[in-house]
N, C-alpha and C positions, 0 to 999 in steps of 0.2 A: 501631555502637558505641553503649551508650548510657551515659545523662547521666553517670554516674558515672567511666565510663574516660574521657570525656572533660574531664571536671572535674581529675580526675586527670595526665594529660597536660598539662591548661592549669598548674596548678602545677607540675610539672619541668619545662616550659617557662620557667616566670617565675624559677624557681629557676636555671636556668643561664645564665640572664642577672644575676641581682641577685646572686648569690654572689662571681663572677668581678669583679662593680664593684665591690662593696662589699669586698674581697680587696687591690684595688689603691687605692682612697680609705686606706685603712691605710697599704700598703707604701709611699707615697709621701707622707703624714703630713696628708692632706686631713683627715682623720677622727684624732684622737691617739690611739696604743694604748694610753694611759691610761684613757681613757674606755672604750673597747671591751674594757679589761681587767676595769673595775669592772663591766662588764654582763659577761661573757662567760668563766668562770673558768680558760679557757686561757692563762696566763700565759707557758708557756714559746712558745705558736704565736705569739703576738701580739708579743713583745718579738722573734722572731726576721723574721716582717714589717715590724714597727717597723726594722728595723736594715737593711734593704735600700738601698742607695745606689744611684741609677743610675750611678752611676759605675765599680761595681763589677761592673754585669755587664757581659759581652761581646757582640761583634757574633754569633760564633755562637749563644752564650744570648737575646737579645734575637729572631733568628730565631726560634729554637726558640718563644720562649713566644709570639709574632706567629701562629704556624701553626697551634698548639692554641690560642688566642685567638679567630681565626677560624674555624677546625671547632667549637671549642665555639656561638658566636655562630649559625653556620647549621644546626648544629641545632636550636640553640634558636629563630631564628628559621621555622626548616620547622616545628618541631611547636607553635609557636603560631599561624601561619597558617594551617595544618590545622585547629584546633582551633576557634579565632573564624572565624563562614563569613558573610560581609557579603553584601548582596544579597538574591536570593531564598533560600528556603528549601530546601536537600536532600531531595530526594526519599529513601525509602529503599525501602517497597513498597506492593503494594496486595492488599485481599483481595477477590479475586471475587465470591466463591461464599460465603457462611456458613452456608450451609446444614449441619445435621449429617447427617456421615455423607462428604458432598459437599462438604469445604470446599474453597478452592483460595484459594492467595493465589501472587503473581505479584510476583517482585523488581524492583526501579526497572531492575537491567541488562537484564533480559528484555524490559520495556516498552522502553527505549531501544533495544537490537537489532529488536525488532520494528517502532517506526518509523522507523528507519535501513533494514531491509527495504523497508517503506514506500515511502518515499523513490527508493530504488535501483530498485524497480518503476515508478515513474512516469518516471521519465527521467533522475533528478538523478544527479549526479556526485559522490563522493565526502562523502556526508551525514555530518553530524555532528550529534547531539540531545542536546541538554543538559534534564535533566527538575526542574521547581521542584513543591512541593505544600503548602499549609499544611494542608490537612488531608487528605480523601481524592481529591477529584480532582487529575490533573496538569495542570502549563498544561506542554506541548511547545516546545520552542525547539528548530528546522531549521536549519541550514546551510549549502548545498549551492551545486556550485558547477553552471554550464547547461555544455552540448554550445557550441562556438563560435559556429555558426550558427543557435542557440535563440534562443526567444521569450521573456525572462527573466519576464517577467509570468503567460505563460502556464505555464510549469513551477513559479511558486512556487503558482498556484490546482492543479493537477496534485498538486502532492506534498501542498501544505497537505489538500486531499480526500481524496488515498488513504490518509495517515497518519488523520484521522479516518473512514474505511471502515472501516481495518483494526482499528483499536482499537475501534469499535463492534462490530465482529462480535466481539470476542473480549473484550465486556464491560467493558475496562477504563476507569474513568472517567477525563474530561478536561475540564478547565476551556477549555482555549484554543488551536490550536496556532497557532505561529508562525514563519513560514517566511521566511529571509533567503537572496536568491540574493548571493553572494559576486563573480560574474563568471562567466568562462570558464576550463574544464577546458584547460590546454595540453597 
C-alpha cells in the first residue's frame, strides 16, 4: 500500500472516531449547539441533537446505539493500528537482479516462506519469521519452537545458518537473522 492509501485510511480512521465524540459532546450539551450552529450551518441537525434527553431514550435504544458505538470504535481502531506500525519497519520486497532484461525482484512473503522453509529444514518446529528492512537488506526474526528432547542452543545456531545459507544462495540481502527458540513442540 503506498503513502497515499495509507494516509488516506489514517484519516477515516481519525474521522470515525472524532465524528462520533464530537456528535455526542453536542447531544448531551458539553459543546452548546449554539456555538456549533454558528460554525456549522445545519440548523435543523444541530437543534434536533441539541434536544436529545437522556431521559428519553430507552433501554432498547440505548443498546442499540452501544453496539454500533463499539463496531464503529473497532473499526476505527483496527484501521488505525494498521495504519501507524510502531517498532521496526515493514518489510515490503526486494529486488535481486537489476539487471536489464534479467530483473527479478522477490516479495517480503516469498522471502519469509523461504526462511520458514529454512527453518523447517534445520529441525525447527513450527517457524514463524517476521521480516524488518529500512532500506534494502532485511534483518530476519525466527521463532521456532525445538523437538522435546533438543539442544535448544544448538537448533537456534542450525536454523540461524541455514536461513542465512538459504538466502545467500538465492541472493537476497540480509542485514541480521535472529533466531528465538520459544520451548518445546508438545
Amino acid at each position: 500500500m503506498n503513502a497515499f492509501n495509507r494516509f488516506i485510511m489514517l484519516i477515516i480512521a481519525l474521522l470515525l472516531i472524532v465524528v462520533p465524540v464530537f456528535l455526542l459532546l453536542v447531544a448531551f450539551k458539553v459543546i452548546p449547539s449554539a456555538a456549533v450552529s454558528s460554525v456549522v450551518n445545519y440548523d435543523a441537525a444541530v437543534q434536533g441533537l441539541g434536544s436529545i434527553s437522556a431521559s428519553s431514550v430507552t433501554t432498547a435504544t440505548r443498546i442499540i446505539i452501544a453496539l454500533v458505538g463499539l463496531i464503529v470504535a473497532l473499526v476505527a481502531l483496527y484501521l488505525l493500528l494498521r495504519e501507524l506500525t510502531f517498532g521496526k519497519s515493514v518489510a515490503r520486497g526486494t529486488t535481486i537482479d537489476d539487471t536489464p532484461g534479467r530483473e527479478t525482484r522477490l516479495t517480503a512473503k516469498a522471502v519469509k516462506s523461504l526462511s520458514e522453509g529454512a527453518a523447517r529444514e534445520a529441525g525447527a518446529v513450527s517457524p514463524s519469521v517476521s521480516l524488518a528492512s529500512d532500506g534494502k537488506p532485511y534483518t530476519v526474526s525466527c521463532n521456532v519452537k525445538a523437538a522435546a528432547d533438543g539442544n535448544y542452543a544448538q537448533l537456534a545456531t542450525q536454523v540461524r545458518e541455514n536461513i542465512k545459507d538459504t538466502l545467500g544462495r538465492q541472493k537476497v540481502p540480509y542485514e541480521d537473522v535472529e533466531v528465538t527458540v520459544l520451548g518445546s513442540a508438545s
